[in-house]
N, C-alpha and C positions, 0 to 999 in steps of 0.2 A: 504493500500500500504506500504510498507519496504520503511521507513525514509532512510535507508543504499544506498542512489542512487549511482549506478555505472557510472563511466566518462569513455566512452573508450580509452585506449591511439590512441597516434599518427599513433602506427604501432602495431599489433596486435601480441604477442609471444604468441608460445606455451608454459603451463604450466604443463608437466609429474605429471600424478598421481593426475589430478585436480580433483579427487571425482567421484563418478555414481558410478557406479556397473562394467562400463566394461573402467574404469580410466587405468587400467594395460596394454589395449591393443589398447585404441586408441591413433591413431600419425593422424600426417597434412598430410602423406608421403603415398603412393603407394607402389606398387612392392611386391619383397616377402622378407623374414625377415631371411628364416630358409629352408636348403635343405629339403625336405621331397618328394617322389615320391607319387602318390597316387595309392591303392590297385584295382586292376581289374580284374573281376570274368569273368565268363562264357556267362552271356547274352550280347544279341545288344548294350542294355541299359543300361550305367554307370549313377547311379546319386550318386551325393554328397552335403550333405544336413542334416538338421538337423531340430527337427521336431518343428519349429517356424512357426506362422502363413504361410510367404510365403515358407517357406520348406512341409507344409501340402498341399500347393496348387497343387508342384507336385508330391507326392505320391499316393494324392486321381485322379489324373488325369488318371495317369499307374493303379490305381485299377480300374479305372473306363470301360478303357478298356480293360483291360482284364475279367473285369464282361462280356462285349459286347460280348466276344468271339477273343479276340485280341489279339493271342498267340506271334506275333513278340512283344507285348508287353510289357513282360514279361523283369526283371530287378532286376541288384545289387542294393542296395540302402550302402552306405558307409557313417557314422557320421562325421559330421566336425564338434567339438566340438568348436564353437566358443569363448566359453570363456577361453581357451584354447589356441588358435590362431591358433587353424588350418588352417584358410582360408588366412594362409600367408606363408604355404608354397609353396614350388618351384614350385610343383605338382599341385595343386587348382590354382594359380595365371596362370597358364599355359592356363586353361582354363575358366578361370574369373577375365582378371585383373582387376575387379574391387572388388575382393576379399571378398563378397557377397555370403553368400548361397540363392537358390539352385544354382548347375552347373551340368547340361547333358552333358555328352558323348555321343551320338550316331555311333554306329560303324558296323549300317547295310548295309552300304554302301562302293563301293571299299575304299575308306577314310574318317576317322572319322570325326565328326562334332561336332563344340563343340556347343554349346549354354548359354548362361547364361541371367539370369534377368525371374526372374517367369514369367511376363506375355510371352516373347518371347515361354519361356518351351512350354506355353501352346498351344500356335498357333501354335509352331514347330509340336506339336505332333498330334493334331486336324485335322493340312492337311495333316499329314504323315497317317494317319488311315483314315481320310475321317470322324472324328464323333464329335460330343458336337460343332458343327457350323454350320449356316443356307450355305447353296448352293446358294441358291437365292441373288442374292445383296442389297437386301431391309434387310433383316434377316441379311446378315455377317455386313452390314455396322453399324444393330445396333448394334450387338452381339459385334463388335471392340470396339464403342463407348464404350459401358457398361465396357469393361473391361481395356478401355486404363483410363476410368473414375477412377477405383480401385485403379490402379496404380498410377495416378496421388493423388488421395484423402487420400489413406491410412499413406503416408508419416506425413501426418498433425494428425491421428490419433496413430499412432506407435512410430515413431521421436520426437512430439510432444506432446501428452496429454500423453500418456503411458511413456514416458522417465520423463516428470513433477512431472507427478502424481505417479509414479510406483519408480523411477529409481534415479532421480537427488539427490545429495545429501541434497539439501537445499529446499523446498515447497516453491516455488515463486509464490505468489497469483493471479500474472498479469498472467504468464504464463500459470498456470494450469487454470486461466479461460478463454484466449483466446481461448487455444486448445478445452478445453469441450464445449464451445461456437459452433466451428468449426466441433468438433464429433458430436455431435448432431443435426447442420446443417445437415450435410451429412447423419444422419440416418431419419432425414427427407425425405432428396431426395429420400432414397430408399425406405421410407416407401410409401409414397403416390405412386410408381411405382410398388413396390406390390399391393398396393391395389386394384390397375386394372391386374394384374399377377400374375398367378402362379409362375409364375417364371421370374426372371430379365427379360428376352429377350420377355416373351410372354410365349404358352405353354410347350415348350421345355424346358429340362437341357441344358445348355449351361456353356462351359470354362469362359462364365462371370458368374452364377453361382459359378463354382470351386474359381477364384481370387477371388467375394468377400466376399464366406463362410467363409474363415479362419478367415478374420478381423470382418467384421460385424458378424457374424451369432455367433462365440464364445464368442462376446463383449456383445449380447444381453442373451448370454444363462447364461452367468455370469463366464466366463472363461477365461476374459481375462483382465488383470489388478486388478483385485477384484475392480472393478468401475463399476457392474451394479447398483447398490442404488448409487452410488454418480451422475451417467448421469440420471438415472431413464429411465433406458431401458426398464420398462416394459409399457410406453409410448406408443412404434411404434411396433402395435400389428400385425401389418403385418407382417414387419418383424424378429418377433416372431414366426410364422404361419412359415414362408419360411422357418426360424433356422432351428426348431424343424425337420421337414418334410426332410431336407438334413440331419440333423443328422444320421438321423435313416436308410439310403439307406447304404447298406453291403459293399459298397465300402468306402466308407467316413470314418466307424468304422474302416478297415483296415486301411485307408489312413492314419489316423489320428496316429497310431501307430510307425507307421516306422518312425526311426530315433529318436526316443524316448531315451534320456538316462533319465530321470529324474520321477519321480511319482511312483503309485501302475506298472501300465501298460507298459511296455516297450519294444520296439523291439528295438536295438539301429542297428543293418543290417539285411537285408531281401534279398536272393537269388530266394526264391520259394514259393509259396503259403502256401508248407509244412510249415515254417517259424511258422506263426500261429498258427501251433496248439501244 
């Protein structure tokens, strides 16, 4: 344990530029920072996003239906370069004041609609097409469960172990073993529910599927924090089995693309399938 024990004050200040990787752009504050409009192409479907775990969740989503045959679901994809601050201009905060990638536009309707918060994206889209969700109320109640489950869990895995372990300026020992403690709980839970599944929900793909390939499935394939040997992901062999198996469906490879500015691979906007190639 760090001898260096910290005493909180009385009243807690902000301290500008206090270390991590994204010190430049975090404040205690809201709102937007900086005019900026944001750019809108041709399709129904505006996203704005950036290709981070929960930015993959909704790309592989709209690839996924449009693999189905889902031509209304066809979409601009526009990068908000987070580290950057995009997601504080005028434009983004318009339609996510909580200043978070992703953010949907939907504008097939007489008035557009905005959306924000990945899991929402993904049930927006789900009942708007009718697909990756059980009909039956046994099936949707799970398929929520499983993925209001993502959302709630990942925080502890992203926020936390990934910011510790990856990101903070200082390796704080209590810290990065609560959260690894915590990630490995949870790849628990999911592995013994593969183990009786194909798939999270049962035999079907499902939007729970989509939210939590990004985090779980790239954290076991070794993609994500460069922490598979320190969690020893190759433990939860199920959820190795499920990874690998999503990996490889032709939507996910695209999905996985878009919004990309960084790596070998990059698509950083996507208007058309042409795109690709």
């Amino acid at each position: 344990m760090n001898d260096n024990a910290y005493t909180p004050p009385k009243v807690w200040a902000w301290k500008p530029g206090n270390g991590g990787r994204f010190a430049s752009i975090n404040r205690p504050t809201a709102g937007a920072r900086h005019d900026k409009a944001l750019p809108i192409g041709k399709q129904a479907l505006q996203l704005y996003s950036l290709a981070t775990p929960n930015g993959v969740k909704a790309t592989v989503m709209l690839e996924e239906l449009l693999e189905l045959g889902h031509q209304g679901a066809e979409y601009d994809a526009w990068p908000i370069r987070i580290d950057e601050g995009d997601q504080f201009g005028s434009g983004f905060v318009e339609i996510n004041p909580n200043s978070k990638i992703p953010a949907l536009l939907d504008r097939s309707g007489p008035r557009p609609i905005r959306v924000f918060e990945s899991g929402a994206i993904l049930l927006h889209l789900a009942e708007k097409f009718g697909a990756f969700i059980p009909a039956d109320p046994s099936g949707r109640a799970e398929c929520l469960s499983w993925l209001f489950w993502q959302m709630g869990s990942a925080p502890f895995l992203g926020g936390g172990f990934g910011h510790f372990y990856a990101y903070a300026p200082d390796k704080i020992e209590y810290a990065i073993d609560r959260y690894a403690m915590e990630s490995k709980r949870q790849l628990d839970v999911l592995d013994r529910r593969l183990a009786e599944n194909r798939h999270v929900c049962g035999c079907d793909y499902t939007i729970a599927d989509i939210a939590i390939w990004p985090w779980y499935g790239q954290l076991v394939l070794g993609e994500l924090y460069g922490a598979a040997e320190f969690l020893q992901v190759h433990e939860y062999r199920n959820v190795v089995r499920w990874a690998e198996e999503i990996a490889a469906r032709p939507a996910v490879k695209r999905g996985r693309l878009v919004n990309r500015t960084w790596g070998p691979d990059q698509l950083a906007e996507r208007h058309s399938a042409a795109d690709f190639t």
